[in-house]
C-alpha positions in Angstrom: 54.3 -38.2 57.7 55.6 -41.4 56.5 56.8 -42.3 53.2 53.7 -43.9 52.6 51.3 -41.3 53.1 53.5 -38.8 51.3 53.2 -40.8 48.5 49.7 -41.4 49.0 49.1 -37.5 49.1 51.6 -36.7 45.9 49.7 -39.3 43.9 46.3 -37.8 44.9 47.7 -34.6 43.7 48.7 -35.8 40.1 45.3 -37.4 39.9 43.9 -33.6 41.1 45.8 -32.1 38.5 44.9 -34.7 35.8 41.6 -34.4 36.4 41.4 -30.4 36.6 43.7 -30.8 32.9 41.8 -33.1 31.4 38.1 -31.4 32.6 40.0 -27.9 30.8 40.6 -29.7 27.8 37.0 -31.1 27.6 35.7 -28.0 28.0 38.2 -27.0 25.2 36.9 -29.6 23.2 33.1 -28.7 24.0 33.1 -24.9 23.0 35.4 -25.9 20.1 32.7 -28.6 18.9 30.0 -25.8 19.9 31.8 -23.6 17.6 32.0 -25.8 14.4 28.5 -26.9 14.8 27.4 -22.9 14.6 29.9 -22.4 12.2 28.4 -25.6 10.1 24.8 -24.1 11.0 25.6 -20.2 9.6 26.8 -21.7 6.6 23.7 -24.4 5.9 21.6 -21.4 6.2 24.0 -19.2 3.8 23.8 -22.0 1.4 20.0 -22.0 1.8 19.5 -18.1 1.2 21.9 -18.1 -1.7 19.4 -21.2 -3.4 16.1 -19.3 -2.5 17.6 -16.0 -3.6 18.6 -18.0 -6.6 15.1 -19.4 -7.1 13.7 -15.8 -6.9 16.2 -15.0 -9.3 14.6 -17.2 -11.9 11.1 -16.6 -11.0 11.6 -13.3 -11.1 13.4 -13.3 -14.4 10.4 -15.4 -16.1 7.9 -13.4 -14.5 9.5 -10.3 -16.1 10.6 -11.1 -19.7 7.7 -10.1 -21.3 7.7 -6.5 -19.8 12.0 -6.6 -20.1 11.2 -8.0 -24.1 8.9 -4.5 -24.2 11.6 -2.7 -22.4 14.1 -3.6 -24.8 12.1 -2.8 -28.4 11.2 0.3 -26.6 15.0 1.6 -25.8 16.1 2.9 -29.1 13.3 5.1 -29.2 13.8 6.2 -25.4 17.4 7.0 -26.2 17.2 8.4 -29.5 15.2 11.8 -27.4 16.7 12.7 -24.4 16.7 16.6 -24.8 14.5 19.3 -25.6 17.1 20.2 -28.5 17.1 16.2 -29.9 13.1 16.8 -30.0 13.5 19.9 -31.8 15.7 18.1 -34.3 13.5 15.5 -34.8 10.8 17.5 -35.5 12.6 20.0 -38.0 14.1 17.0 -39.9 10.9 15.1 -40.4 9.4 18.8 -41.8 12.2 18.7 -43.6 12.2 15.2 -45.3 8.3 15.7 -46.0 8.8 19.0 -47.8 6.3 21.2 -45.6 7.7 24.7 -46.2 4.4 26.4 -44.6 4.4 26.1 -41.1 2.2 28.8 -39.5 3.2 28.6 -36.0 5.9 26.4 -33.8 6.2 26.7 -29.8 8.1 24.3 -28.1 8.2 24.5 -23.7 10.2 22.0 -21.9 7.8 20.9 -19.1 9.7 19.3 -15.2 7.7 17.0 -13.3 9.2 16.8 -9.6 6.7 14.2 -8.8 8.0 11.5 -11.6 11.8 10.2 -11.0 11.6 8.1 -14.0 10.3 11.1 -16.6 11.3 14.2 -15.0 11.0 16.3 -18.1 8.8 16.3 -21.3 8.7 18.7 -24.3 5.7 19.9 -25.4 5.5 21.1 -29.3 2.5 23.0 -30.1 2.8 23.0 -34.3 0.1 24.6 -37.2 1.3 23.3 -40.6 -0.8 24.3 -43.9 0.5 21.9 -47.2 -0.9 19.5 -49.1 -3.4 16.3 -47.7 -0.8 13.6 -48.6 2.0 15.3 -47.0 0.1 16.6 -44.0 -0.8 12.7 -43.3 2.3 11.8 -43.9 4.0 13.9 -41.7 2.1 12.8 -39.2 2.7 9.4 -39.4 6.5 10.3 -39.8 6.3 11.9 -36.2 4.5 8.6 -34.3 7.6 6.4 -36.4 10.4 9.1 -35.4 8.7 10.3 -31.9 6.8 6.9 -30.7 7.1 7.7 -27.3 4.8 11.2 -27.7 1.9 11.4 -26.7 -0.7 13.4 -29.1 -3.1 15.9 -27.1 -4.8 17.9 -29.7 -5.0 17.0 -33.8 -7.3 19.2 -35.2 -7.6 18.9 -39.3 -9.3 21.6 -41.1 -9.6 23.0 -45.0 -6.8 24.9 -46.0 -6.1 27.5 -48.1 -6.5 26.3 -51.3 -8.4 22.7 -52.1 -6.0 20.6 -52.1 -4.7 21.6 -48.4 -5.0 20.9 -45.0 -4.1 23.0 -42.7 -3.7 20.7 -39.2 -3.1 22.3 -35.7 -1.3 19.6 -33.6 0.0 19.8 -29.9 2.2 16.8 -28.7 4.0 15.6 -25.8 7.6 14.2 -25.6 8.7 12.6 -22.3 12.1 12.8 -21.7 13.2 9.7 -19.7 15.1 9.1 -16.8 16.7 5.7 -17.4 19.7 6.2 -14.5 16.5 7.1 -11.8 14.3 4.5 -13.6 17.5 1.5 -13.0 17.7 2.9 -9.3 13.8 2.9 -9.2 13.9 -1.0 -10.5 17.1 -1.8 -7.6 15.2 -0.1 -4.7 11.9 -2.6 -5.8 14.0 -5.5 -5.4 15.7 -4.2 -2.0 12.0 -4.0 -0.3 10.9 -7.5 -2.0 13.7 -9.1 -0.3 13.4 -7.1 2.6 9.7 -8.4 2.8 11.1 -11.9 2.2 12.9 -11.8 5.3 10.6 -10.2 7.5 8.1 -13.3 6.5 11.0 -15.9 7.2 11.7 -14.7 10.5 
């Protein structure tokens, strides 16, 4: 082989071997490109789910106020019973206040729902008080104020012993709330809407 040809054949090598680098380094460049753009795409569609789960946010925060306004007023009187002894109290202290000395009869049984997460307990308070009309009524207005969660299931008002009595047989039910169950309750809601979301999206 002459000079010539050997040069011939060691410059079609380099050209061989540039070729073969740069087609590596365009393939380099492709998958890298490839990359960005899916990197660019996952975070365009990131950025979209964050503003619709914003959006939902809002919507979902309007849509709600006026039951999370009732929520609120209603707390105090959720947290202010949350025992069958706070019940109790309530119920001797109110006696108490009103000055009806003659109660006839008190029963109080602590009923558990397994069925309700939210109000797995209530107190029931079966009461027959005998004292005078003004205090009787009074009393039991006292008890809706204190107790405005209870729920009455028997007021029955009859004479008492003298005229100016009433004796009043009253049976009452206290739920006991579960606001720990009733916030996981409220988070597992949300969970399935969103999971519903995405199951229409896709």
């Amino acid at each position: 082989m002459n000079p010539k040809q050997l040069a011939c054949v060691i410059l079609l090598m380099v050209i061989g071997g540039m070729t073969y680098t740069a087609q590596i380094i365009h393939n380099k460049v492709a998958t890298t490109r490839a990359e960005a753009q899916d990197a660019e795409d996952g975070a365009t569609a990131a950025q979209q789910e964050r503003e619709t789960a914003e959006i939902e946010t809002t919507v979902f925060k309007t849509d709600t106020e006026d039951v999370r306004r009732f929520l609120r007023g209603w707390l105090p009187a959720i947290e202010r019973v949350q025992t069958q002894q706070e019940a109790e109290q309530a119920i001797e202290l109110s006696l108490r206040e009103r000055g009806i000395n003659l109660v006839r009869s008190r029963k109080t049984e602590l009923k558990i729902s397994n069925n309700n997460k939210i109000i797995p307990k209530s107190v029931l308070t079966t009461l027959t008080i005998e004292e005078e009309y003004a205090k009787v009524l009074n009393w039991l207005g006292d008890i809706e104020r204190r107790m405005p969660t209870a729920r009455m299931k028997v007021v029955q008002i009859t004479g008492g012993s003298t005229g100016r009595q009433l004796k009043l047989d009253v049976s009452f039910e206290t739920p006991i709330f579960d606001l720990a169950a009733a916030d996981a309750e409220k988070a597992k809601s949300k969970d399935k809407d969103k999971e519903k979301d995405k199951a229409k999206k896709s």
